[in-house]
N, C-alpha and C positions, 0 to 999 in steps of 0.2 A: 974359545971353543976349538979343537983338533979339527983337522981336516977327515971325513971318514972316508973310507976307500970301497964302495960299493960295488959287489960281484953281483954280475950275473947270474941266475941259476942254468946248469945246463941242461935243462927242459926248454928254455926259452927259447924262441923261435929269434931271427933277424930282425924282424919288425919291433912294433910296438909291443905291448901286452906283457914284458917281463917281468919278474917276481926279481928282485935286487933284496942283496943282505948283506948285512957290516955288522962287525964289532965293536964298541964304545971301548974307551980306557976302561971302562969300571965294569967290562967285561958283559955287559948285557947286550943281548941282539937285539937288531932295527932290520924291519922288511918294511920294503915298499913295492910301490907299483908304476911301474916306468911312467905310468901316462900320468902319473899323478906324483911325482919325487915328493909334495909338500908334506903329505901325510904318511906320517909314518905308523906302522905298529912296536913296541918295545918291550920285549921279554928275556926273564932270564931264560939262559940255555935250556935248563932244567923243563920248563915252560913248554919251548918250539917242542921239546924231545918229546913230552907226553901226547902234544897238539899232533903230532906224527904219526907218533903210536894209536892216537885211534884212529884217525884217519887211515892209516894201514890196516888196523885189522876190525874196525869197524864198532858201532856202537855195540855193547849186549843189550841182546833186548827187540833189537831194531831185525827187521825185513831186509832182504838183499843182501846179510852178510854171511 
């Protein structure tokens, strides 16, 4: 298995609590969570990109957006 090379996000603060992400050979993302490196989540790009998109502009439908 490749060594992966996981970045920080630059939201993350110094301490703990950071969000980390790498690319696999076979091109799929992995985030995780500094306090927790064992568990990972794994998606294609495609995936984060929609998982963004709402979270940006919010569900339809829903209160508050």
């Amino acid at each position: 298995m490749p060594t992966l090379h996981w970045q920080k996000s630059s939201y993350s603060s110094e301490g703990n609590n950071c969000l980390e992400l790498t690319t696999t050979p076979d091109g799929e993302l992995r985030l995780r969570e500094s306090d927790d490196p064992a568990t990972t989540l794994t998606v294609p790009p495609v995936g984060l990109r929609s998982l963004l998109d709402v979270v940006r502009r919010g569900i339809p439908g829903r209160p508050g957006r």
